[in-house]
Z-matrix of the N, CA and C atoms (Angstrom, degrees):
N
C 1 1.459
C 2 1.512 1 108.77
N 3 1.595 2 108.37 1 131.14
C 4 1.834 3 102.90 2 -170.27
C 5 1.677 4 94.18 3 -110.75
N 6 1.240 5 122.92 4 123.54
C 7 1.710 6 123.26 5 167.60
C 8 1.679 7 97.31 6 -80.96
N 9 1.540 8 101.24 7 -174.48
C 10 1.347 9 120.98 8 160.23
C 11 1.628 10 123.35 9 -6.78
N 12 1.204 11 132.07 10 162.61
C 13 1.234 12 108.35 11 171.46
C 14 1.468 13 112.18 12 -102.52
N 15 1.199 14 114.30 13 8.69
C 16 2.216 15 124.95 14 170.21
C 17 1.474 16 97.30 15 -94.18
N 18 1.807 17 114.19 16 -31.89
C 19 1.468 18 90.32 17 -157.12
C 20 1.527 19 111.27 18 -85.00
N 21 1.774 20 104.25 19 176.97
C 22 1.155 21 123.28 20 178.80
C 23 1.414 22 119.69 21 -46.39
N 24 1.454 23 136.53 22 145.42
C 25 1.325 24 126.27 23 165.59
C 26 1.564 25 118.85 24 -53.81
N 27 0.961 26 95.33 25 152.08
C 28 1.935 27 89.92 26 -170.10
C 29 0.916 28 144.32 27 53.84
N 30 1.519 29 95.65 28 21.81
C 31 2.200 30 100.20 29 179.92
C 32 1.254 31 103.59 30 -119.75
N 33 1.308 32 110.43 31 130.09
C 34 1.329 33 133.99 32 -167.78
C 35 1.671 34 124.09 33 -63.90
N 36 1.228 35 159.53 34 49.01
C 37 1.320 36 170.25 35 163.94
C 38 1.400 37 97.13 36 34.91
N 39 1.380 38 115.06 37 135.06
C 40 1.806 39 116.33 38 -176.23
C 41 1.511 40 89.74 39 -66.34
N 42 1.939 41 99.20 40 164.02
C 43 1.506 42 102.39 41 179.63
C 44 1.567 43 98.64 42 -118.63
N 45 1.185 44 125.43 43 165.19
C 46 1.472 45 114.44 44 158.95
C 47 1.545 46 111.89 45 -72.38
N 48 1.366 47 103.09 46 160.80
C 49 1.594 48 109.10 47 -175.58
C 50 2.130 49 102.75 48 -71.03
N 51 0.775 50 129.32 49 118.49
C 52 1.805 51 145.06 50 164.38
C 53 1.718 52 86.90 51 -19.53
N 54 1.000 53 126.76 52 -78.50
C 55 1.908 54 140.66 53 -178.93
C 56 1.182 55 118.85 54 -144.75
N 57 0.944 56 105.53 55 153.10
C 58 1.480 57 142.89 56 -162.29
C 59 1.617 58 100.22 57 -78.62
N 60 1.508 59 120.69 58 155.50
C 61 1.383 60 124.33 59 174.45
C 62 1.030 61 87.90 60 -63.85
N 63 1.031 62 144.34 61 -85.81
C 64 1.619 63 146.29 62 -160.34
C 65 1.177 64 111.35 63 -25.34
N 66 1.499 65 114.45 64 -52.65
C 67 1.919 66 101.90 65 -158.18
C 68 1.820 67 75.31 66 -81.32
N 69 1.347 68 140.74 67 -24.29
C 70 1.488 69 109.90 68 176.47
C 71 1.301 70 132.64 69 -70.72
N 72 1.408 71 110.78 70 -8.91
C 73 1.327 72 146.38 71 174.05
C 74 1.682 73 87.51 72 -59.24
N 75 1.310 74 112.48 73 -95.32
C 76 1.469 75 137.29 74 -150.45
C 77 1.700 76 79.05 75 -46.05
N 78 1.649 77 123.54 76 -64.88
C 79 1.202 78 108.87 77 -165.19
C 80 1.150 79 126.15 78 -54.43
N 81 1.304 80 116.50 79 -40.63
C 82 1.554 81 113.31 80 175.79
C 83 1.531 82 113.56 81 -53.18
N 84 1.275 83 133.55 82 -30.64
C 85 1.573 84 144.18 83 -170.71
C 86 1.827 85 80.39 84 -62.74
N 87 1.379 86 100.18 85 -69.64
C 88 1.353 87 94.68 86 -141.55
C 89 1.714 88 107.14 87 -67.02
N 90 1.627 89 122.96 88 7.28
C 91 1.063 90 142.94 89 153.67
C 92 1.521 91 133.24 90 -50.66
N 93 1.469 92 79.61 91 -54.03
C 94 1.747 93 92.22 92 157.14
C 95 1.407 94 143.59 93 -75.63
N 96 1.667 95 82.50 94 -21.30
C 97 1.418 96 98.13 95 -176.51
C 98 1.631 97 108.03 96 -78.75
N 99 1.235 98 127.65 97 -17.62
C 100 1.354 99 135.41 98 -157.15
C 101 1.516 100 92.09 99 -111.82
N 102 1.338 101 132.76 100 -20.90
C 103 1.333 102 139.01 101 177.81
C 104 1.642 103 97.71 102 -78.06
N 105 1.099 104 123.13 103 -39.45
C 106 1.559 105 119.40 104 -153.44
C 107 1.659 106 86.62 105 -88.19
N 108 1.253 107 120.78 106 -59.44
C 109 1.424 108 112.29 107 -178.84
C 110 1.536 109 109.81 108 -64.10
N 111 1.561 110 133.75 109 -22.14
C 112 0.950 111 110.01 110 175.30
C 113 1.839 112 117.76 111 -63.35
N 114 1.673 113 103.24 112 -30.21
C 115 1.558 114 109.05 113 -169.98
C 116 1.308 115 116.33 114 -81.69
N 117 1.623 116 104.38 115 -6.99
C 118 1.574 117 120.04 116 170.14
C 119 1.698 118 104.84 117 -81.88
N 120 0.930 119 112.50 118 -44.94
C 121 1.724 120 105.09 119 175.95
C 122 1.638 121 106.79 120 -68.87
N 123 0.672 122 129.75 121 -13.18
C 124 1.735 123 125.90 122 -140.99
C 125 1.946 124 67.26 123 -109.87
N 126 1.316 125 140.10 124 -76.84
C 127 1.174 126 135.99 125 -177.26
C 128 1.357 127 111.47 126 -46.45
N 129 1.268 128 138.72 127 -28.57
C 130 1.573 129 124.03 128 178.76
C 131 1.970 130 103.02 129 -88.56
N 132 1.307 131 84.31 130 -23.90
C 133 1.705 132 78.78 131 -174.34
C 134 1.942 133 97.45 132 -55.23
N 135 1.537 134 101.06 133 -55.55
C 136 1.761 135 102.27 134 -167.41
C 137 1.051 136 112.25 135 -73.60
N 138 1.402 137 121.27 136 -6.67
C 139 1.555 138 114.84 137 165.93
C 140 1.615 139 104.64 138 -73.69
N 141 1.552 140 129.35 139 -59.91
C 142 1.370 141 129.76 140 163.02
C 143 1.182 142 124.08 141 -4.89
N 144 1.593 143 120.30 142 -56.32
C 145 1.384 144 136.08 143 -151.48
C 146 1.244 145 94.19 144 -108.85
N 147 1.290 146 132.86 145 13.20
C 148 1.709 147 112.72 146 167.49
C 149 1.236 148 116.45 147 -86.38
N 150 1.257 149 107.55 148 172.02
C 151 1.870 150 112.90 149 175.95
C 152 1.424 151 98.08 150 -72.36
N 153 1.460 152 111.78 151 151.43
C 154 1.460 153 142.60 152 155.11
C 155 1.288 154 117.32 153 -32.21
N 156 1.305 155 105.68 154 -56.23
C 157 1.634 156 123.25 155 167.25
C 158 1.859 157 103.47 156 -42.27
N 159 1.812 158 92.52 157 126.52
C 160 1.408 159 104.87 158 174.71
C 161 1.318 160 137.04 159 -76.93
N 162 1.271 161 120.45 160 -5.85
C 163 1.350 162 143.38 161 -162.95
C 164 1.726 163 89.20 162 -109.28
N 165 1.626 164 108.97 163 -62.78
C 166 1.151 165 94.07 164 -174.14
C 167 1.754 166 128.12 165 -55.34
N 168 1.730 167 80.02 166 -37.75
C 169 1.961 168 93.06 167 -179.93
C 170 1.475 169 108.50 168 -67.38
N 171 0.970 170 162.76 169 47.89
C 172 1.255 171 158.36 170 -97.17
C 173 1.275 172 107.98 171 149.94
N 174 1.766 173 109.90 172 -87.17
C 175 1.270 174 111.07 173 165.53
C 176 1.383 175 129.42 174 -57.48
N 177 1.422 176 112.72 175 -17.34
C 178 1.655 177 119.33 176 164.92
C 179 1.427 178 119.69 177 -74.80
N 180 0.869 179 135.50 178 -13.01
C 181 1.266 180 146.71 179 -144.66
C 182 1.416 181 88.50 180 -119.33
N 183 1.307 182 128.68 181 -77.30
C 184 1.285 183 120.06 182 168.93
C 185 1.491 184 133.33 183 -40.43
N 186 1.011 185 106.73 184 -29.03
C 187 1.847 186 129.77 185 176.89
C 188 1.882 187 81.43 186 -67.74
N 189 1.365 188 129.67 187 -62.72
C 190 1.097 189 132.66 188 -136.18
C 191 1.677 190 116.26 189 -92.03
N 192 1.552 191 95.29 190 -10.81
C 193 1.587 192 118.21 191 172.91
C 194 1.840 193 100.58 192 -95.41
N 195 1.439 194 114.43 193 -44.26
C 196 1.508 195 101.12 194 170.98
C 197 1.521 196 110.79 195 -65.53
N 198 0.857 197 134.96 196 -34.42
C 199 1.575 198 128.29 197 -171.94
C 200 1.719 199 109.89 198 -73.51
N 201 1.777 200 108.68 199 -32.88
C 202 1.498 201 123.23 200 178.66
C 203 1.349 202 105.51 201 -53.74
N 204 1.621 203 112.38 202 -73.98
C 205 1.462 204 120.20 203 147.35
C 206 1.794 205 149.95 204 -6.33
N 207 1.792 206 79.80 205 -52.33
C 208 1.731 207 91.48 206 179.14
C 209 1.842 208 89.99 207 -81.65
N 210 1.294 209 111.24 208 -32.73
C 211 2.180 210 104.09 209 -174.26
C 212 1.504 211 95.41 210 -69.60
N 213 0.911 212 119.95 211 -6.24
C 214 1.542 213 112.08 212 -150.57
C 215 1.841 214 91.09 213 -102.64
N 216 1.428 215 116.42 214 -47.05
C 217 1.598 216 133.37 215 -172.39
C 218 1.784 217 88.65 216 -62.95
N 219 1.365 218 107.06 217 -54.14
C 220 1.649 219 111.00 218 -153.94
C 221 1.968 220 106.43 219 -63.99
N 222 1.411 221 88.85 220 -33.37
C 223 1.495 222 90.69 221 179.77
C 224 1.366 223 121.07 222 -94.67
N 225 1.032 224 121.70 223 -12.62
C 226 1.877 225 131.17 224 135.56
C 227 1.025 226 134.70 225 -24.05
N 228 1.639 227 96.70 226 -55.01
C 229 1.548 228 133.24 227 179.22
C 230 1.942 229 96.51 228 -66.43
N 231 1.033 230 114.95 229 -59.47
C 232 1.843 231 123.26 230 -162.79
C 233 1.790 232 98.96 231 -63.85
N 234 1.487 233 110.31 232 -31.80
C 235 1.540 234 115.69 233 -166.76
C 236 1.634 235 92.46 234 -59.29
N 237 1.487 236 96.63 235 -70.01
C 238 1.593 237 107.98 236 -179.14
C 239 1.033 238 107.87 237 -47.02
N 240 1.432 239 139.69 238 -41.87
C 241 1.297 240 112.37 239 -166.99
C 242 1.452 241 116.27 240 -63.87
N 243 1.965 242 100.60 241 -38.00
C 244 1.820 243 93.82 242 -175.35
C 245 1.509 244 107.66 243 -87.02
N 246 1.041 245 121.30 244 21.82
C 247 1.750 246 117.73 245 156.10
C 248 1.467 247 115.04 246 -64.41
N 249 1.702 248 93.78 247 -59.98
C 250 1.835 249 114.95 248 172.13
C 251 1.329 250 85.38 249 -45.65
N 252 1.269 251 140.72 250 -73.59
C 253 1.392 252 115.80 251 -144.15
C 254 1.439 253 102.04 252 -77.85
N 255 1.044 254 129.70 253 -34.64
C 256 1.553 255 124.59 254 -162.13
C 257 2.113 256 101.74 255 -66.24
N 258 1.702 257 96.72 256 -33.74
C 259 1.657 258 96.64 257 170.52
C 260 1.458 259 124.12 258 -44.87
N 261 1.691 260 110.11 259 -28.51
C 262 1.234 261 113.24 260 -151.10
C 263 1.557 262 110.25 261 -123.78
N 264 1.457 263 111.43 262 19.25
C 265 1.148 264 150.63 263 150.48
C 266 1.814 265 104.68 264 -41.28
N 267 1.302 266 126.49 265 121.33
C 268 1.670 267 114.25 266 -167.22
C 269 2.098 268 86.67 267 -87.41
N 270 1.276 269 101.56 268 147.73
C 271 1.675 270 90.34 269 170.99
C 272 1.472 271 112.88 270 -87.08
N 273 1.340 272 116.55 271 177.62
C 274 1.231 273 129.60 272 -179.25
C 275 1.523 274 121.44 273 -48.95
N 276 1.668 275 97.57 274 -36.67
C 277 1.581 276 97.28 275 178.69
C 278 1.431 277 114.74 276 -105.79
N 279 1.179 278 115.74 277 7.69
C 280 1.548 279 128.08 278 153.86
C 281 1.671 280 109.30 279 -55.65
N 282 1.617 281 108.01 280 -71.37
C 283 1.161 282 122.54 281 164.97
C 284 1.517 283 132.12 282 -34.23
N 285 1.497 284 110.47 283 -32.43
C 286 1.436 285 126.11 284 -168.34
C 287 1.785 286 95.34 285 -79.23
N 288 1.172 287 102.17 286 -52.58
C 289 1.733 288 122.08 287 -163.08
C 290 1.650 289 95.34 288 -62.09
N 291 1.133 290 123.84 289 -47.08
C 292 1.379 291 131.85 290 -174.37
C 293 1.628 292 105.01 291 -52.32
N 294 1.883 293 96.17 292 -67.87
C 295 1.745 294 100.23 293 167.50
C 296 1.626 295 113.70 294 -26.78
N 297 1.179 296 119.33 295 -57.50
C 298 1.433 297 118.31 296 -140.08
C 299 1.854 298 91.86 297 -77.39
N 300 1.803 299 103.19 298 -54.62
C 301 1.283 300 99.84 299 175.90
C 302 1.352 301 118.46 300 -28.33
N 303 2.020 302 117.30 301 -60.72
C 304 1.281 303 101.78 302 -165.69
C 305 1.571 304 118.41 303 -78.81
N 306 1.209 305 104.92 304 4.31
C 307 1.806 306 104.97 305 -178.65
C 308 1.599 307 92.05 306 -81.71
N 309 1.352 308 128.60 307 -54.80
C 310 1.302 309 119.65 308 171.15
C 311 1.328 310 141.42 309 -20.96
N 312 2.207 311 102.61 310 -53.22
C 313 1.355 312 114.95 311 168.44
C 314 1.554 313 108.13 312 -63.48
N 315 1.617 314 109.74 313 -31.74
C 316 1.745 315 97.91 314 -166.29
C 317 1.576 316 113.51 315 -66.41
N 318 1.221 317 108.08 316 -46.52
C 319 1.425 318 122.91 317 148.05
C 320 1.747 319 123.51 318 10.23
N 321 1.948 320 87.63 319 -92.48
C 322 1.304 321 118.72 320 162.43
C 323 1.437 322 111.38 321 -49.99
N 324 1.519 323 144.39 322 -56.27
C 325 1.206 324 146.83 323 155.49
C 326 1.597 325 104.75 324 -17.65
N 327 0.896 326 122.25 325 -79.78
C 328 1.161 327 133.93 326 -152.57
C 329 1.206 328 120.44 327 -80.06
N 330 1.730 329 113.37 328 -11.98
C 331 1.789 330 110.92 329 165.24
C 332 1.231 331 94.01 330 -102.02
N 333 1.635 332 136.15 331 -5.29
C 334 1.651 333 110.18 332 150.49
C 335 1.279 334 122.89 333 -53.31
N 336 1.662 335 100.65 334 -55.84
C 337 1.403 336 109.14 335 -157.18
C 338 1.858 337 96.99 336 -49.63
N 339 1.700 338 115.82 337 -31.27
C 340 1.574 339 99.47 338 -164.00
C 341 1.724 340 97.89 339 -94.80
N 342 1.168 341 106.94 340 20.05
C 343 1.333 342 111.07 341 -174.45
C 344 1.932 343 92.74 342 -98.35
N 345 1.353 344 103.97 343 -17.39
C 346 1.471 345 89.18 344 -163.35
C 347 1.579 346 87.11 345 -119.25
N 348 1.141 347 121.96 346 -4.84
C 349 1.410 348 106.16 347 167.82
C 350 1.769 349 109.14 348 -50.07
N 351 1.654 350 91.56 349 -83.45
C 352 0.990 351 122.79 350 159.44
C 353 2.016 352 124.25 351 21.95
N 354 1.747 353 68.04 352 -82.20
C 355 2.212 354 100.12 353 166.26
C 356 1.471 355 99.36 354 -53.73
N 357 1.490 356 113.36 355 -57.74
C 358 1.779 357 105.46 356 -171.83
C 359 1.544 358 109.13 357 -49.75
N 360 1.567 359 118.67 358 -37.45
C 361 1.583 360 117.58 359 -169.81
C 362 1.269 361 86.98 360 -62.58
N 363 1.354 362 111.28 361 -80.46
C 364 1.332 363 109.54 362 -150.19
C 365 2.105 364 132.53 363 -37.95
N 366 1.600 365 93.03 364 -45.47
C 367 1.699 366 106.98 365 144.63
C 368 1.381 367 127.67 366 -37.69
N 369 1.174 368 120.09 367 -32.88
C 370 1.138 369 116.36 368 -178.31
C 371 1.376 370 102.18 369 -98.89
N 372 1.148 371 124.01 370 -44.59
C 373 1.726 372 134.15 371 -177.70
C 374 1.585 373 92.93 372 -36.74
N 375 1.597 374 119.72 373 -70.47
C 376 1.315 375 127.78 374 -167.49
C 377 1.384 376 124.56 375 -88.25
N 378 1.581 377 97.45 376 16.80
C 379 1.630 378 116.14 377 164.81
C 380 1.719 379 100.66 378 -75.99
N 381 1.524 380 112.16 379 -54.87
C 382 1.339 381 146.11 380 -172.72
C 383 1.473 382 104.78 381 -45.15
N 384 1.377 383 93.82 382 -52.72
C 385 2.097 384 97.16 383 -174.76
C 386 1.264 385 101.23 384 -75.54
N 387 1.213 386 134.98 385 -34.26
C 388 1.727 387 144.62 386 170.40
C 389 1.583 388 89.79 387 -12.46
N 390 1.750 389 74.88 388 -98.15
C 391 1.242 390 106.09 389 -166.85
C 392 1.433 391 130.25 390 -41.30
N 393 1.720 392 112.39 391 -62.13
C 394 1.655 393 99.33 392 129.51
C 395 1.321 394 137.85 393 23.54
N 396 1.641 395 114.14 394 -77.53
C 397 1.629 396 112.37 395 -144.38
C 398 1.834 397 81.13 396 -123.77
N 399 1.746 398 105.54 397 -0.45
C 400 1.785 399 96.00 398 169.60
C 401 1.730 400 108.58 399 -82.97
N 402 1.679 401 111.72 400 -24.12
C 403 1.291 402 109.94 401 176.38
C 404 1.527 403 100.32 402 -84.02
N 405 1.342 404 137.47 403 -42.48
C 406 1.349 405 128.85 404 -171.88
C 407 1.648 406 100.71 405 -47.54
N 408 1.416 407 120.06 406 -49.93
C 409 1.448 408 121.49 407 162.64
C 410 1.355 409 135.43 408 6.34
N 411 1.287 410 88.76 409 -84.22
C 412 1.862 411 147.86 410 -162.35
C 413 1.746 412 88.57 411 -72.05
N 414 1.542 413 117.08 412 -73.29
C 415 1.247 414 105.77 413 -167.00
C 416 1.353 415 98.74 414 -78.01
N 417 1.437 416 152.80 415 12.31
C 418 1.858 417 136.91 416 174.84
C 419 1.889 418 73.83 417 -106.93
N 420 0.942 419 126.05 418 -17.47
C 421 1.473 420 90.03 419 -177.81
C 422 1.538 421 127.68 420 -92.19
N 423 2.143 422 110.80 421 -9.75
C 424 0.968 423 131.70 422 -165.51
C 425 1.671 424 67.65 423 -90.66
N 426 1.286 425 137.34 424 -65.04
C 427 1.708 426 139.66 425 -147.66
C 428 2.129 427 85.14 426 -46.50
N 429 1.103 428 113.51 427 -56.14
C 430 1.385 429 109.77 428 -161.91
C 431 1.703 430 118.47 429 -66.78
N 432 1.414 431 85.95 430 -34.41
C 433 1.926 432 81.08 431 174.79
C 434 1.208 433 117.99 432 -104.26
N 435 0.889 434 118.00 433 4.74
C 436 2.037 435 111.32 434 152.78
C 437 1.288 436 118.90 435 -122.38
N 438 1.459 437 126.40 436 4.09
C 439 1.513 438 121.82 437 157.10
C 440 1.510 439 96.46 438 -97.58
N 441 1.105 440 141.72 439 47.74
C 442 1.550 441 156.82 440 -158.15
C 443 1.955 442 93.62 441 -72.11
N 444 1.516 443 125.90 442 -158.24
C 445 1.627 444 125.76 443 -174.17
C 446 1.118 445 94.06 444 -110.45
N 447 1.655 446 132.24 445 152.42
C 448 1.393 447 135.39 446 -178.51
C 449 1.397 448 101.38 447 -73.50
């Protein structure tokens, strides 16, 4: 996968958000709205289908308004729940600020890492002269005791 041509390897290009609170707004309305008429049909349908009988139609009907009710409470219940979630939804410029932060750390990452290259050369550079000026040593000290005074 190739991003930007500045950005980091493997970081993914911001996306736009799919919709907007709003159009989830409007949708959720019209969620309810299709819930309430759905629990309005669903109650005339079981009123339809009862017996003739008045006692029975009666007690059905009531059976058929608590159950309208209980679809009606339960899907109340589901709206709210995806509100809570839709609240907790990060926004767009939440998201943006985050981007920038972590391009910042990579940033910072990356003039360590040449910050510590760097240190490794140089360690080694003056590992090099060490050793170097430990043999320059070694041989002025072999030069002194066996080219010794006649």
């Amino acid at each position: 996968m190739e991003g930007s041509p500045g950005a980091p390897i493997g970081s993914i290009p911001p996306r736009e958000p799919a919709a907007t609170q709003e159009e989830l707004r409007s949708l959720r309305r019209w969620v309810i709205v299709a819930g309430v008429w759905a629990v309005a049909a669903t109650a005339v349908a079981l009123i339809a289908l009862l017996d003739n009988s008045q006692d029975e139609a009666a007690k059905r009907a009531g059976d058929a308004e608590t159950r309208s009710a209980d679809v009606e409470r339960k899907l109340n219940d589901r709206v709210d729940e995806l509100e809570t979630r839709l609240e907790d939804v990060p926004r767009a410029g939440d998201v943006s600020n985050l981007q920038e932060r972590l391009k910042r750390t990579e940033e910072r990452v990356g003039a360590a890492t040449e910050a510590g290259d760097k240190a490794d050369t140089a360690v080694n550079d003056l590992e090099g002269r060490i050793e170097q000026l430990e043999r320059d040593a070694k041989a002025a000290a072999a030069n002194t005791s066996g080219g010794g005074s006649p």
